[in-house]
N, C-alpha and C positions, 0 to 999 in steps of 0.2 A: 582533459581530466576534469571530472566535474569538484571536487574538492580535495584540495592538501591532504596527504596521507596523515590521519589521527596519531595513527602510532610513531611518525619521526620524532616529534615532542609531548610527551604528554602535559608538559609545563606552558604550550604554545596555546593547543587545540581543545579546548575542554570536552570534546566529544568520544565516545569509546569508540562508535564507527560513523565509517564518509556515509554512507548508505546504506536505507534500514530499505531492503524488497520484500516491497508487497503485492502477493501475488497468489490468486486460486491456485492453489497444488493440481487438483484435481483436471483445470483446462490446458496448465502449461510446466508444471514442474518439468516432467521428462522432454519437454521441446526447449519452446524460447526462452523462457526463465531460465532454465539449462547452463543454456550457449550466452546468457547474455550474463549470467552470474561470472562464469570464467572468465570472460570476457572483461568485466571488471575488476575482477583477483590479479588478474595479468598484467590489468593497467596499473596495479599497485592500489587499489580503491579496496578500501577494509571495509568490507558488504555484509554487513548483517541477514542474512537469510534463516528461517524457521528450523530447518533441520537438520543444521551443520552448528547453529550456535547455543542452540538449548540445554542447560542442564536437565540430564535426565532425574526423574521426580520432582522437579517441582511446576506447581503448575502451568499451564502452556499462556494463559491471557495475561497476567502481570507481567511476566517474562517479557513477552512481545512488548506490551506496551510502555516498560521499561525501556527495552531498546529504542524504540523512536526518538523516547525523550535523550537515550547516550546519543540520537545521530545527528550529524548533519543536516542530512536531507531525504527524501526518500523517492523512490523511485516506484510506480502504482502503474503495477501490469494490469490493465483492465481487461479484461475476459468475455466470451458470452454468459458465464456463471458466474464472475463476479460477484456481482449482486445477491444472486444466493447464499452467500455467506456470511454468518452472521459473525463470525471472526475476522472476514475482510471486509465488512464494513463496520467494526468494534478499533480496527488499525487504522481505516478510513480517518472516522470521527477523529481520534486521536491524532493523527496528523494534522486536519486542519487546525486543529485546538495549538499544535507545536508550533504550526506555521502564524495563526495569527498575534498566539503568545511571546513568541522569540524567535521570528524570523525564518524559520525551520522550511529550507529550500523542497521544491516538490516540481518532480518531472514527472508526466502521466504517457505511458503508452499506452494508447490503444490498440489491442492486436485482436485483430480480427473482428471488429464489433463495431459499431456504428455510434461516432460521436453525440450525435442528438440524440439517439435512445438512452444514452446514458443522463446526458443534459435536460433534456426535457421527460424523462425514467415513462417512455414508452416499450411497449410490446413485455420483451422478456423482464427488462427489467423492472416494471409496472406490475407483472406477475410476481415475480419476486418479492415487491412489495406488500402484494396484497399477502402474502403467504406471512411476510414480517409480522406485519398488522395484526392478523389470526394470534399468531404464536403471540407478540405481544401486548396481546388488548390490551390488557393494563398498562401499558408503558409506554403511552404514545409519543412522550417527549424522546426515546431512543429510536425509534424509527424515524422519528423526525428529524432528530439531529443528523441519521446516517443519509434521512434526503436531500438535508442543505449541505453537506458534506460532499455528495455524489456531483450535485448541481455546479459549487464552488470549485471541484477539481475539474470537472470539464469542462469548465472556462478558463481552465489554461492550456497557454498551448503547450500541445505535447506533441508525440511522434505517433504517426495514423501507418499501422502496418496492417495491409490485407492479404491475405493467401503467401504470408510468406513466411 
């Protein structure tokens, strides 16, 4: 189990959930974020995921970035698209910010995508950046932040799943 269930004490645990998943809907919702969401509900692990815990109308980026700071820890499904999202790298940033501010535990799986390309932000994910870059000329410190971000998550070690 990676952390004490939140909801046995709320007087114990100051967090709303064990784990905030973050993960491209678009690469892995209906596969392995799936199977591995259940997977943690079963274990007793109160999982924050995107579109099971949202109140409907209110906006989607607070929301999210609220929950991180209710969690634990969080768990970063890394994708081939990943990178292309400027909301999973908006949750990214955020988490490192949780992690260096208050300890804020962080598992990265890689599923299906190549640890250096993410670490050293070649091929796709380089594309992805330049694509950032564009969209946000003006804002070069949030691209930025989302590359030391990317950098610092995968140098930890995580779980490396390929074709499976």
């Amino acid at each position: 189990m990676l952390a004490p269930s939140s909801s046995s004490s709320s007087s114990i645990y100051p967090w709303k959930y064990d784990i905030f998943l973050s993960f491209r809907g678009e690469d892995s919702r209906k596969s392995f974020t799936d199977h591995l969401y259940v997977a943690l509900k079963q274990s007793g692990i109160n999982t924050f995921r995107d579109d099971n815990n949202l109140k409907r109308g209110e906006d989607i980026a607070p929301e999210l970035l609220k929950a991180i700071g209710e969690s634990w820890g969080s768990i970063i499904v890394f994708s081939k698209g990943y990178a292309l999202s400027s909301w999973c790298l908006d949750e990214l940033a955020e988490i490192v910010k949780q992690r260096e501010e208050r300890g804020h535990q962080v598992f990265p799986i890689f599923y299906d995508v190549e640890v250096s390309d993410l670490r050293h932000q070649r091929q796709r994910v380089q594309e992805a950046f330049d694509m950032h870059e564009k969209r946000y000329k003006e804002n070069k410190d949030k691209t930025q932040r989302w590359r030391d971000a990317l950098s610092q998550v995968a140098n930890i070690s995580g779980w490396i799943l390929k074709d499976q």
